[in-house]
DRENLOVEX-198688 format. One record per residue (C-alpha): x, y, z; residue number from 1; residue in one letter. Coordinates in nm, 4 decimals, m for minus. Layout:
<rs>
R/c1/c2/c3/k/r
R/X/Y/Z/NUM/a $
...
</rs>
This chain:
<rs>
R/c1/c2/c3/k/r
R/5.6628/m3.8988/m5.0028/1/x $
R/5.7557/m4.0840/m5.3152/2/x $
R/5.6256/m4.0228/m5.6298/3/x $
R/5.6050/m4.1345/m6.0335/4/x $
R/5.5194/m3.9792/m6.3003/5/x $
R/5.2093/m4.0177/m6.5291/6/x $
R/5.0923/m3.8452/m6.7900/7/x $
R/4.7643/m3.7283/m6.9944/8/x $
R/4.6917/m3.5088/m7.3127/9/x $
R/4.8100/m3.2050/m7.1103/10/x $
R/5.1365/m3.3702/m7.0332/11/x $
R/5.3074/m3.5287/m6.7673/12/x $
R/5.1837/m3.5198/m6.4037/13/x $
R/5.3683/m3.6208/m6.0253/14/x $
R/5.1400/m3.8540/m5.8721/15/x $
R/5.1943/m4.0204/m5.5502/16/x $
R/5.3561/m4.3326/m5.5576/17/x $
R/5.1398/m4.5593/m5.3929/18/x $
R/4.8297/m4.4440/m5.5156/19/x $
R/4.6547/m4.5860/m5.8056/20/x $
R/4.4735/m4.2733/m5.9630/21/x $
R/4.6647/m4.0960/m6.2420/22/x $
R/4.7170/m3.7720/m6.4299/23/x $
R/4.3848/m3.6410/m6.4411/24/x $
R/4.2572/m3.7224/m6.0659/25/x $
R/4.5568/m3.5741/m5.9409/26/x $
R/4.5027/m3.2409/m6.2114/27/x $
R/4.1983/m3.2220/m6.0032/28/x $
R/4.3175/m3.2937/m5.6636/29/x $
R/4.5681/m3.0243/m5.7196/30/x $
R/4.2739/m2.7868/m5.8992/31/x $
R/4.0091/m2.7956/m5.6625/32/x $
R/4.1168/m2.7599/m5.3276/33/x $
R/3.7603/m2.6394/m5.1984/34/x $
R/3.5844/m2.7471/m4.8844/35/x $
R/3.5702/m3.1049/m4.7416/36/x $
R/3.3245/m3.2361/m4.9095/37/x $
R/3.4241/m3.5466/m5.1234/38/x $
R/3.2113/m3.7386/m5.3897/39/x $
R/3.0638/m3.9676/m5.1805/40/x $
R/3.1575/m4.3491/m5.1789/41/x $
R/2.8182/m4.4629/m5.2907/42/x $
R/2.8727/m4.2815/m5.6268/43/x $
R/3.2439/m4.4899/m5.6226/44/x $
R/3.0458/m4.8098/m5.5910/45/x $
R/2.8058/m4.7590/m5.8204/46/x $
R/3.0691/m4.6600/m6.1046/47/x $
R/3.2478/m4.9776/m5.9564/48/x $
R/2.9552/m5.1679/m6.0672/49/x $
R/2.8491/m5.0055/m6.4243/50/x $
R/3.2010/m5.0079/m6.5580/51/x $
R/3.2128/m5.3960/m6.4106/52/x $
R/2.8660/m5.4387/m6.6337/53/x $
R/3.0217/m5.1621/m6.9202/54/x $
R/3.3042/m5.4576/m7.0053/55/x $
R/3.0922/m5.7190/m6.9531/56/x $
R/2.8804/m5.5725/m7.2251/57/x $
R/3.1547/m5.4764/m7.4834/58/x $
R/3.3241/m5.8205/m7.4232/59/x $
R/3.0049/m5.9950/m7.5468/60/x $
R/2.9442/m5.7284/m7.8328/61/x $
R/3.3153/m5.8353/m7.9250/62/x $
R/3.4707/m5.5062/m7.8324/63/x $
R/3.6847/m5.6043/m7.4856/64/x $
R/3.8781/m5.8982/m7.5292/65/x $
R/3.8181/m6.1595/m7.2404/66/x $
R/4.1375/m6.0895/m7.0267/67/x $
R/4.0969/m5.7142/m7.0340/68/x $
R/3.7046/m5.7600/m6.9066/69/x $
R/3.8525/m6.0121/m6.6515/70/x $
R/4.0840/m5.7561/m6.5003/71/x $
R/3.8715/m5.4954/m6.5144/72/x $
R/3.5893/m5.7065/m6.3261/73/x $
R/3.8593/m5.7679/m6.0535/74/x $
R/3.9493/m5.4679/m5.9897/75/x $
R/3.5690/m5.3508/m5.9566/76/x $
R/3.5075/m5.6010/m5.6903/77/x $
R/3.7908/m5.4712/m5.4926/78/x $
R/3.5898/m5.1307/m5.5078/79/x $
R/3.3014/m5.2920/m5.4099/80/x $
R/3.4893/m5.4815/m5.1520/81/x $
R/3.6313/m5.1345/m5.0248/82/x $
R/3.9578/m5.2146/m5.0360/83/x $
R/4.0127/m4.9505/m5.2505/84/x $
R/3.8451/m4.6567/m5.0628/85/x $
R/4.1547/m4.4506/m5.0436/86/x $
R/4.2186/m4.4109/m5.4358/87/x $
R/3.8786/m4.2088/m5.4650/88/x $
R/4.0228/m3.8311/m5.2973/89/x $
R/3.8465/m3.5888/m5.5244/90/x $
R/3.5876/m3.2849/m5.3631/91/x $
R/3.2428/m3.2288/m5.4937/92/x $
R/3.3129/m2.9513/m5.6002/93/x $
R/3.4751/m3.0110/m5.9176/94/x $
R/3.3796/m3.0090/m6.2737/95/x $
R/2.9680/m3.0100/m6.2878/96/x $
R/2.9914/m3.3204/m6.5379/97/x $
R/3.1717/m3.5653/m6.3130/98/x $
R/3.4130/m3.5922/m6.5514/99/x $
R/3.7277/m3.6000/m6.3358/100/x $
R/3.5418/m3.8370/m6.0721/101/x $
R/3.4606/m4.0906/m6.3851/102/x $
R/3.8583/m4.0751/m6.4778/103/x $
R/3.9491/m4.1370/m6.1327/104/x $
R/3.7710/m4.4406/m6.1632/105/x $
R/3.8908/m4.4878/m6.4852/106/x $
R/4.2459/m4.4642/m6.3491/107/x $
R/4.2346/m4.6746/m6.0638/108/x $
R/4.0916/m4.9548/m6.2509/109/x $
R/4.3747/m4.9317/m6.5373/110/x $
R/4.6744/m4.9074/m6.2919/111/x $
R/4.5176/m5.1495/m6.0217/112/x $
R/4.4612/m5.3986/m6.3257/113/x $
R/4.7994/m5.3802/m6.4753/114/x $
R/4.9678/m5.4290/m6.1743/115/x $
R/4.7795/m5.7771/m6.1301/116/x $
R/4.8526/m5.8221/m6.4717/117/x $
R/5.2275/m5.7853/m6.3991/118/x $
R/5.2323/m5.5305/m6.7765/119/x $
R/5.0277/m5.2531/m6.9414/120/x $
R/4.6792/m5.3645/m7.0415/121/x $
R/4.4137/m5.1523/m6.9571/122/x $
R/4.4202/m4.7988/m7.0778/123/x $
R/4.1744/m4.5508/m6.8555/124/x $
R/4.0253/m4.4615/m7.1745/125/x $
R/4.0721/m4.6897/m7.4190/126/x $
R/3.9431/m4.9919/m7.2466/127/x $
R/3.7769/m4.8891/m6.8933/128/x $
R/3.6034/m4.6060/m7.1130/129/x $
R/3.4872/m4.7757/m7.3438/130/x $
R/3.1646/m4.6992/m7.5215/131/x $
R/3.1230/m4.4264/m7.2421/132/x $
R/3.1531/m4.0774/m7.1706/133/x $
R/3.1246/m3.9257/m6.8210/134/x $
R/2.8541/m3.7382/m6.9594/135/x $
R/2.6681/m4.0532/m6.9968/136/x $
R/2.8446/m4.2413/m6.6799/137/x $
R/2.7919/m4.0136/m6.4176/138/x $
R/2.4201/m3.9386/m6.3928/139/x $
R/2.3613/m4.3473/m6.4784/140/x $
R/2.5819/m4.3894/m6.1034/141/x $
R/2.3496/m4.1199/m5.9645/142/x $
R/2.0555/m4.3335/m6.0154/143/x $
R/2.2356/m4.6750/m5.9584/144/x $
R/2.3612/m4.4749/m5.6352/145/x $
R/2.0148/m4.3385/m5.4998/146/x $
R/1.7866/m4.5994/m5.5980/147/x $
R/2.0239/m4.8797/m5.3971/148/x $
R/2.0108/m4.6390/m5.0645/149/x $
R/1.6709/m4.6139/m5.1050/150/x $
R/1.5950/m4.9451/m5.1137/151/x $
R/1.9202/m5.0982/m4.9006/152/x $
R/1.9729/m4.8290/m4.6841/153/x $
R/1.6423/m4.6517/m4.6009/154/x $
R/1.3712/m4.8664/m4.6575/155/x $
R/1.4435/m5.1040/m4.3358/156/x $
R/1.4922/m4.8166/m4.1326/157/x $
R/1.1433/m4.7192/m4.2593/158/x $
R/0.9869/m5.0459/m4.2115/159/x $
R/1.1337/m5.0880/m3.8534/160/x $
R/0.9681/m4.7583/m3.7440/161/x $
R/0.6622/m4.8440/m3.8695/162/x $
R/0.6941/m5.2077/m3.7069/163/x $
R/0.7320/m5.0418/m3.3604/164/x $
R/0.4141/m4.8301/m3.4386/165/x $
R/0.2450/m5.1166/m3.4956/166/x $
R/0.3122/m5.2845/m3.1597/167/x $
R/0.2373/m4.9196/m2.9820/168/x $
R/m0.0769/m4.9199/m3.1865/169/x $
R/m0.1628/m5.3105/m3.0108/170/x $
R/m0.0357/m5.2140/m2.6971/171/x $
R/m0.2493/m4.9104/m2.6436/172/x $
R/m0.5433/m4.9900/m2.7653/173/x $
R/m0.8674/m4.8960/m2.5742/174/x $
R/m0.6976/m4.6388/m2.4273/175/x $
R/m0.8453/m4.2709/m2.4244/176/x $
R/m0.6957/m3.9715/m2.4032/177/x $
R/m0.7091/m3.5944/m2.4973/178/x $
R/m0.6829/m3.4692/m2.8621/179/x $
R/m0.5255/m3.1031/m2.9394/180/x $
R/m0.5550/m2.8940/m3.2175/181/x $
R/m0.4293/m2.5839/m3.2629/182/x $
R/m0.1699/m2.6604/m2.9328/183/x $
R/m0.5465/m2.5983/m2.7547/184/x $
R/m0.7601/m2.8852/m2.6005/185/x $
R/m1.0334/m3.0575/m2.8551/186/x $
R/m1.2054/m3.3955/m2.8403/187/x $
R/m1.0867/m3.7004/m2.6955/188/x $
R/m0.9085/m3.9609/m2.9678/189/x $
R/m0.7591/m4.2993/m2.8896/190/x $
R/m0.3733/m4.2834/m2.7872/191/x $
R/m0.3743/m4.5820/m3.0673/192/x $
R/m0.5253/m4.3989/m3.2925/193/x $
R/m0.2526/m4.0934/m3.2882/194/x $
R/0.0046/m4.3234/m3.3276/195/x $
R/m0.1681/m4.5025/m3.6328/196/x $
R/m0.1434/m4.1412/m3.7787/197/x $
R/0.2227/m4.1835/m3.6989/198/x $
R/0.2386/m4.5248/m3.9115/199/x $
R/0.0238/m4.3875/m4.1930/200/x $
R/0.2685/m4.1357/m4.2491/201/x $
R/0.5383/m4.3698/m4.3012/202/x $
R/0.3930/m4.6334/m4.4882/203/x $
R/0.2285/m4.3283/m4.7398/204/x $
R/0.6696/m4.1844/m4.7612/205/x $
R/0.7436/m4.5428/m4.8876/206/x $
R/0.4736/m4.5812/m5.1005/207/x $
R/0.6073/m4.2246/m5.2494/208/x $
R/0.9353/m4.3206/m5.2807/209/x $
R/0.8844/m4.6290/m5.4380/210/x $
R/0.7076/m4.4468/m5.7163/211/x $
R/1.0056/m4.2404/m5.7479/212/x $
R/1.2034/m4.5692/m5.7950/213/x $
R/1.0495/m4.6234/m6.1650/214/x $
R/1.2463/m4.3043/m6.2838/215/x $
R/1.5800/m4.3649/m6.1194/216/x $
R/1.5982/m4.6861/m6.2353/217/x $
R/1.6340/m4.5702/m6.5829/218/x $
R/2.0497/m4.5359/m6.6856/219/x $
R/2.1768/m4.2745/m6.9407/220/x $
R/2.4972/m4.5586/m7.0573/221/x $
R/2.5255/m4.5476/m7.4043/222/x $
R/2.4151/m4.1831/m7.4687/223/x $
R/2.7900/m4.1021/m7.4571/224/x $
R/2.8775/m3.7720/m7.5066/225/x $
R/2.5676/m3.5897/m7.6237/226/x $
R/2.3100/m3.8624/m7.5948/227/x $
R/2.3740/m3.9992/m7.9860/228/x $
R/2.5764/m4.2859/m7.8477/229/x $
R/2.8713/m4.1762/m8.0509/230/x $
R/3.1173/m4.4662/m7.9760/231/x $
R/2.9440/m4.7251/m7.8462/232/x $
R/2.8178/m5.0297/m8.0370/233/x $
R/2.4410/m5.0777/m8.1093/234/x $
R/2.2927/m5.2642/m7.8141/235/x $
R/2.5733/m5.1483/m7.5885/236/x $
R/2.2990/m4.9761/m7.3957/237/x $
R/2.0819/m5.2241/m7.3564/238/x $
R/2.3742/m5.4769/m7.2669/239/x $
R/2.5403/m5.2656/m6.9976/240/x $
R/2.1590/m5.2026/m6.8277/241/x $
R/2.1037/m5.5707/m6.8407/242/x $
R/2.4532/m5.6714/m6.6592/243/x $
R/2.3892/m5.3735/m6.4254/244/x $
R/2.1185/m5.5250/m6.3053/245/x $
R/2.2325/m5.8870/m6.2685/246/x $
R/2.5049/m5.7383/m6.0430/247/x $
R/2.3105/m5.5048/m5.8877/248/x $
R/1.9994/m5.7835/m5.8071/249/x $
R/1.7437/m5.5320/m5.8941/250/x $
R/1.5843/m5.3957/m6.2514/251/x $
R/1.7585/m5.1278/m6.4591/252/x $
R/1.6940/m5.0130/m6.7748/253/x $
R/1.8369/m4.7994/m7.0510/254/x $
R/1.7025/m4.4455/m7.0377/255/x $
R/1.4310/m4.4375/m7.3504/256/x $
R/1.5889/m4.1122/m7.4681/257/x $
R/1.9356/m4.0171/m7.3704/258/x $
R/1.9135/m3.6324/m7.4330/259/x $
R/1.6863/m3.6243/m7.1408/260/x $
R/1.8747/m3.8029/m6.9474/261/x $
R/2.1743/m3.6439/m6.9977/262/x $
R/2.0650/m3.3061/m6.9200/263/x $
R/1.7704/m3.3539/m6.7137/264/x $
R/1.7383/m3.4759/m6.3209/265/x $
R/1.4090/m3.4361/m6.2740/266/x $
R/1.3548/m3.8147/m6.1452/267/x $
R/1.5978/m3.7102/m5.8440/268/x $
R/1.3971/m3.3879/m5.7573/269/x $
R/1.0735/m3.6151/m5.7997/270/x $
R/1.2555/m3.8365/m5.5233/271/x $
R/1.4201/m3.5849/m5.3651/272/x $
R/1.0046/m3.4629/m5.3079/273/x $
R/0.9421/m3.7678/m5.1488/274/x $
R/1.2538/m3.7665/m4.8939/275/x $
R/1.1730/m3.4088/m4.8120/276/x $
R/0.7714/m3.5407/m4.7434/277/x $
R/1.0089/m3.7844/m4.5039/278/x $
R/1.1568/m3.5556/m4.3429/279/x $
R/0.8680/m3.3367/m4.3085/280/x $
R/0.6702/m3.6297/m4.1648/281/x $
R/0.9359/m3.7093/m3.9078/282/x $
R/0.9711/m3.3836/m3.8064/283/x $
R/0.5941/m3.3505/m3.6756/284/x $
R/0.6328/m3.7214/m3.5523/285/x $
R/0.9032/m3.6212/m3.3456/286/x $
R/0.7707/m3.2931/m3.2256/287/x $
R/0.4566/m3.4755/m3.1166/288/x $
R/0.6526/m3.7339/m2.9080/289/x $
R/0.8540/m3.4323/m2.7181/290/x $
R/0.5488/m3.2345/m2.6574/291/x $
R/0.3530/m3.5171/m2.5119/292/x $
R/0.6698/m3.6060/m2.3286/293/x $
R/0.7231/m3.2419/m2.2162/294/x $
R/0.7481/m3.1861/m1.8420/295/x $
R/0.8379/m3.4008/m1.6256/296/x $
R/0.5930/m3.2342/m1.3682/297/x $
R/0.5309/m2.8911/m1.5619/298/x $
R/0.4997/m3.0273/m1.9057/299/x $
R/0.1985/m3.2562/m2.0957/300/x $
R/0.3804/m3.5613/m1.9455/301/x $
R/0.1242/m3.8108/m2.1000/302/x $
R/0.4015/m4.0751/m2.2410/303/x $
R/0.7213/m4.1341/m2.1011/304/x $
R/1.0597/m4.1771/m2.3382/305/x $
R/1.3958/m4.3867/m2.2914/306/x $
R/1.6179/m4.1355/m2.0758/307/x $
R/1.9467/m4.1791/m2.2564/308/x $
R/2.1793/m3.8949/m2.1431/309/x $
R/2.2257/m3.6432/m1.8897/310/x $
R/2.0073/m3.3037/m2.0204/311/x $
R/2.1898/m2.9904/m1.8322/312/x $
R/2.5770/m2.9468/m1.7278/313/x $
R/2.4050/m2.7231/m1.4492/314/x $
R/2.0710/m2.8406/m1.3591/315/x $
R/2.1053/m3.1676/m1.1742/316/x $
R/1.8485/m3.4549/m1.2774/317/x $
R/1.7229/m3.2813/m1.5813/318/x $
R/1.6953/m3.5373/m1.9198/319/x $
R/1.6030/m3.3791/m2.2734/320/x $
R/1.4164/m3.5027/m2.5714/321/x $
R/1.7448/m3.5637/m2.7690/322/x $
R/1.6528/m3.8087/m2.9938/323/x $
R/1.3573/m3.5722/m3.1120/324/x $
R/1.5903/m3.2862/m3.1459/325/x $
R/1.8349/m3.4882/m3.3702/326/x $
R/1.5461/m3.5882/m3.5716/327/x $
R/1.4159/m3.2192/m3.6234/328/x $
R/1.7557/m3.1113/m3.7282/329/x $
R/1.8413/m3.3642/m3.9376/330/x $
R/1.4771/m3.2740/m4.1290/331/x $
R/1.5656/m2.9015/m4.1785/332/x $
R/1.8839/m3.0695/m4.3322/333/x $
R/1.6817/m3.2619/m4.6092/334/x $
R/1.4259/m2.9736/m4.6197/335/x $
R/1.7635/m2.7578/m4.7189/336/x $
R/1.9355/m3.0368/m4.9351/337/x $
R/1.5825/m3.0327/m5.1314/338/x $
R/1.6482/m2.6505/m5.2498/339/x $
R/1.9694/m2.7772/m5.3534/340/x $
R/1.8708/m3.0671/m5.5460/341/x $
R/1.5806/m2.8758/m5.7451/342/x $
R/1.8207/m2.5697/m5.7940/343/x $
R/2.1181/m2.8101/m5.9293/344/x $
R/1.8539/m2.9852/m6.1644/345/x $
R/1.7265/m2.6572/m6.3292/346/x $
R/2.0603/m2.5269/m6.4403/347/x $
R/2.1449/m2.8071/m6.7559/348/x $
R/2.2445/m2.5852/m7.0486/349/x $
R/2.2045/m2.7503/m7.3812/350/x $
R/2.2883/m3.0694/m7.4226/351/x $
R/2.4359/m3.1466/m7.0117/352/x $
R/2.3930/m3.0752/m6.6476/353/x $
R/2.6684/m2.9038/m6.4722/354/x $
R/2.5867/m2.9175/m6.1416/355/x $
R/2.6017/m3.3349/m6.1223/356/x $
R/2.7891/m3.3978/m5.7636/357/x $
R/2.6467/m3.1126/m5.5676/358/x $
R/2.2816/m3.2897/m5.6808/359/x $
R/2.4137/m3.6356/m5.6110/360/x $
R/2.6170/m3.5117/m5.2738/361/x $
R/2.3077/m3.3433/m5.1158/362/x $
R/2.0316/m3.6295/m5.2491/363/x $
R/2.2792/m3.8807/m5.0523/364/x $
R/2.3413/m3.6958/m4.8005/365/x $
R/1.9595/m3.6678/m4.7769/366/x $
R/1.8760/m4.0819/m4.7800/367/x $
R/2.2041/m4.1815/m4.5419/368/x $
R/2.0782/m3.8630/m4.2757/369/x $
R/1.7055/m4.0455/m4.2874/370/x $
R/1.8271/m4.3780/m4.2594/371/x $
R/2.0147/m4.3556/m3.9666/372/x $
R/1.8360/m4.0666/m3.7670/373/x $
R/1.5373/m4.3296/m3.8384/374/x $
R/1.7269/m4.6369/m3.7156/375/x $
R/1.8068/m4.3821/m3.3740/376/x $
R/1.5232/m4.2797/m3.3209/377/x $
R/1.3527/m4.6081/m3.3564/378/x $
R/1.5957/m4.7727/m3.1396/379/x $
R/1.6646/m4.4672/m2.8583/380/x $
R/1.3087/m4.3655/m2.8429/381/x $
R/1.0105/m4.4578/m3.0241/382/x $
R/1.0440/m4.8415/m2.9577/383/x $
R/1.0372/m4.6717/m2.5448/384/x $
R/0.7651/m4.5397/m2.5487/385/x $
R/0.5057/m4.5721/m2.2696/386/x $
R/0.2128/m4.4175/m2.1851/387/x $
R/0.2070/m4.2712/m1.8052/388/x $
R/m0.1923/m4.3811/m1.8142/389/x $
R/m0.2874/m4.1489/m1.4844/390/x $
R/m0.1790/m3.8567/m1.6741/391/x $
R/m0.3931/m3.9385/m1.9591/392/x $
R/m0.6755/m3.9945/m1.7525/393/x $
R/m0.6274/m3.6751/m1.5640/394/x $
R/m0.6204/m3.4803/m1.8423/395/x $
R/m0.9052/m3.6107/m2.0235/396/x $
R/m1.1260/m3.5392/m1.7248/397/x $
R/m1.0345/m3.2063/m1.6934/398/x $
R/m1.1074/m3.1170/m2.0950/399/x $
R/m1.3568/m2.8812/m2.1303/400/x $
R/m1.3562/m2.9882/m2.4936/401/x $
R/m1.5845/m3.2845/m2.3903/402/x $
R/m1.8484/m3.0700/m2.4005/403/x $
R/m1.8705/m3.1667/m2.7526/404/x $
R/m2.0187/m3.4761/m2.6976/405/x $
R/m2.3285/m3.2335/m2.5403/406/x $
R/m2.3922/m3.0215/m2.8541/407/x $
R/m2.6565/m3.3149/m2.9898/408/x $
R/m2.8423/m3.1837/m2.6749/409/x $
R/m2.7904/m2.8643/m2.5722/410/x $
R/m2.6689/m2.7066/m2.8563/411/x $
R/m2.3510/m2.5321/m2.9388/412/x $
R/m2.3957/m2.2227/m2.7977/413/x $
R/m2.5366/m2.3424/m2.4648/414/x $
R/m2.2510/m2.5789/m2.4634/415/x $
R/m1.9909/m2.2465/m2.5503/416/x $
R/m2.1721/m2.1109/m2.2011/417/x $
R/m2.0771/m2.4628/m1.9825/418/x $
R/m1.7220/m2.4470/m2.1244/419/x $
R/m1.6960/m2.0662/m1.9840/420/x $
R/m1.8840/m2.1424/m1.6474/421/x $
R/m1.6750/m2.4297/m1.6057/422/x $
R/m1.3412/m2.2464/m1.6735/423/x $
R/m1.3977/m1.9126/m1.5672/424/x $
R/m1.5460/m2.1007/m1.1915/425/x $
R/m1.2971/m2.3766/m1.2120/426/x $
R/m1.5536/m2.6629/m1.1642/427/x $
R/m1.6465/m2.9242/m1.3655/428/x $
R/m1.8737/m2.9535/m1.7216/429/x $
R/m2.1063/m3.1607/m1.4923/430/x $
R/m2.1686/m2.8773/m1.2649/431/x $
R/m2.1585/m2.6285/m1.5110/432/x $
R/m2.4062/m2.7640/m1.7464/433/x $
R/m2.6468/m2.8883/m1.4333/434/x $
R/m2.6236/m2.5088/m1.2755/435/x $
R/m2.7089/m2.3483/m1.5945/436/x $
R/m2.9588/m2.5756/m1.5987/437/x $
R/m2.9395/m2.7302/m1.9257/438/x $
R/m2.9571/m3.1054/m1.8320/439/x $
R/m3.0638/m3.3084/m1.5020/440/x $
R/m2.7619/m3.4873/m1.3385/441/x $
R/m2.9695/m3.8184/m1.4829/442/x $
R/m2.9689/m3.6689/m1.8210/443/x $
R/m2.5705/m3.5793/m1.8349/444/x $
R/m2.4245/m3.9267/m1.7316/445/x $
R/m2.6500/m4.0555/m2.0051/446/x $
R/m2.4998/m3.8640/m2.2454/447/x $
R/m2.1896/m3.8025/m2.1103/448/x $
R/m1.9719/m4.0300/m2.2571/449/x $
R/m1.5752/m3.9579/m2.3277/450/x $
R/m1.4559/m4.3543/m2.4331/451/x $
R/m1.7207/m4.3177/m2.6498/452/x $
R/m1.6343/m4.0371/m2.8797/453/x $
R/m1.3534/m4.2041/m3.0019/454/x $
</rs>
């Protein structure tokens, strides 16, 4: 491997010659040789985007000339183009400021830019840097970062689920089946209404995470270093959140006060809530559909899913619930990534939080897991679903929890006494209630009315 030398305030450094990062990105690379977990390439794009919007602003507060703003712009929509991808190497699990991720951007963008220039002019700090710190730059691409996902990345997957819902809801409507609590039998409820508790819970996630958006969209550029915007021109704040959201094609503002938004992340944790009340919804939505899909002769057995894969390398025939069991796991993995997030966010000392990428690593991780486990389970399984209607039927006659419907008449406790007769003789609530005495035949199929107590 060839290599050249660059060099920083520590002196020079061997970098690899057909890379574009420099001195400091490769101090790191060299530094931090922990785990395989790199910053993630959302966080890339979004810095590709604010320093695009930082020179932007400081050309038209006269700071960047126009040639310098043009090259850096270029070289950001390469980023954003991914052509780059390969110049962005470091591991989460780095400085807890970003720092070192920020000056691998910064580095990229110089080198990449003079080399279109054909000579030397960008500096990483000088002009990429400018009127920024990573203190500043780094938790304003965390919220560029998580609100995008959100609203790119995770919201259609959302809104497709919910869409297939919808048709299951139209499809089964009118038909009856048996209700459970407790795993026991209880009244009877309308297949479309259980899946309309499905759809709620969807459509009450988005309406939580959209509240979360209002926080994330506000950016931290322009607090700088401390969050006194120390070397960056008044209205430099205001100017980069403005061109950051022309690019972006959505609203962002400057953060009202920067020394919360420097060391704070309490608007991630806030979101982070509302993906773990995701992931908590999916996993019961999920659990329902492979219980009620449980058998295929010893099992519940009342809807039938997509069989997508073999189930057993032994048992010939057998086909599993897979797409529920991906689901589930990938919930305990946002469940965990929540402690992470909260934990992260409660450890800023003074005047800056420290523990920057693991937060932004784990509330990624968190949206990209949801999206797609959504988009597989939508596709794979939910938009399969069919009710086996004989099963439902079946089991609905056999409840003893119909009895219910008998308590205006007979009271609970002589209905308690039918249920018992009826199980312990293994005959019907008909026969129990008629032998005990409690109704005339006449009198029951008056009353008796399952379709009804929906």
């Amino acid at each position: 491997m060839e290599f050249r030398t660059e060099h920083d305030s520590m002196g020079e450094v061997q970098v690899p010659a057909d890379r574009y990062w420099g001195a400091q990105t490769q101090r790191s690379l060299e530094n931090f040789k922990i785990g395989i977990e790199k910053i993630p390439g959302e966080i890339i794009h979004a810095f590709a985007l604010m320093k695009k919007a930082a020179a932007m602003a400081n050309h038209q507060l006269g700071r960047l000339d126009e040639r310098r703003m043009e090259l850096i712009r270029q070289v950001c929509d390469e980023i954003l183009d991914g052509r780059l991808d390969d110049h962005f190497p470091l591991s989460v699990w780095q400085t807890g400021s970003g720092t070192q991720s920020n000056m691998n951007v910064n580095e990229v963008i110089a080198n990449r830019g003079n080399e279109i220039a054909g000579e030397v002019l960008l500096h990483p700090n000088d002009h990429v840097n400018m009127s920024q710190s990573s203190n500043d730059t780094f938790p304003a691409a965390m919220h560029i970062a998580a609100a995008m996902e959100i609203e790119d990345r995770l919201f259609p997957a959302m809104d497709r689920l919910v869409d297939t819902f919808a048709r299951l809801m139209k499809e089964n409507k009118g038909l009856i089946k048996t209700g459970r609590t407790h795993l026991q039998d209880a009244a009877p409820i309308a297949f479309s209404q259980e899946i309309s508790g499905w759809k709620n819970m969807i459509e009450k996630d988005r309406r939580m995470l959209e509240m979360s958006l209002e926080g994330l969209r506000e950016l931290a550029l322009g607090g700088t270093a401390v969050g006194t915007g120390l070397n960056a021109p008044e209205g430099f704040d205001s100017e980069a959140a403005k061109a950051v959201s022309r690019l972006a094609e959505r609203t962002f503002v400057t953060a009202e006060n920067k020394f919360h938004s420097l060391t704070s992340k309490d608007e991630l944790v806030f979101a982070h809530g509302a993906l773990k009340a995701l992931a908590a919804d999916m996993m019961k939505i999920a659990n329902d559909v492979r219980w009620l899909a449980s058998g295929p002769r010893c099992g519940l057995g009342e809807i039938l899913i997509p069989e997508n894969e073999p189930g057993s390398s032994i048992m010939p025939g057998k086909v599993n619930p897979t797409q529920c069991e991906s689901v589930t796991m990938v919930a305990v993995q946002v469940m965990a990534n929540d402690v992470a997030v909260g934990m992260a966010a409660s450890q800023g000392n003074f005047e800056l939080n420290v523990f920057m990428p693991v937060c932004i690593y784990n509330f990624l991780q968190s949206v990209r897991l949801l999206a797609d486990s959504l988009t597989s389970f939508n596709t794979r399984c939910a938009a399969g679903i069919r009710a086996d209607k004989k099963k439902m039927k079946e089991n609905l006659e056999s409840s003893l929890m119909l009895v219910t419907c008998l308590n205006p008449y007979i009271g609970y406790e002589n209905g308690a006494k039918t249920v018992k007769k009826a199980f312990r003789e293994n005959i019907s609530l008909k026969q129990a209630c008629l032998s005990l005495g409690f109704l005339t035949e006449e009198q029951f199929d008056q009353v008796f009315k399952p379709e009804e107590m929906v």
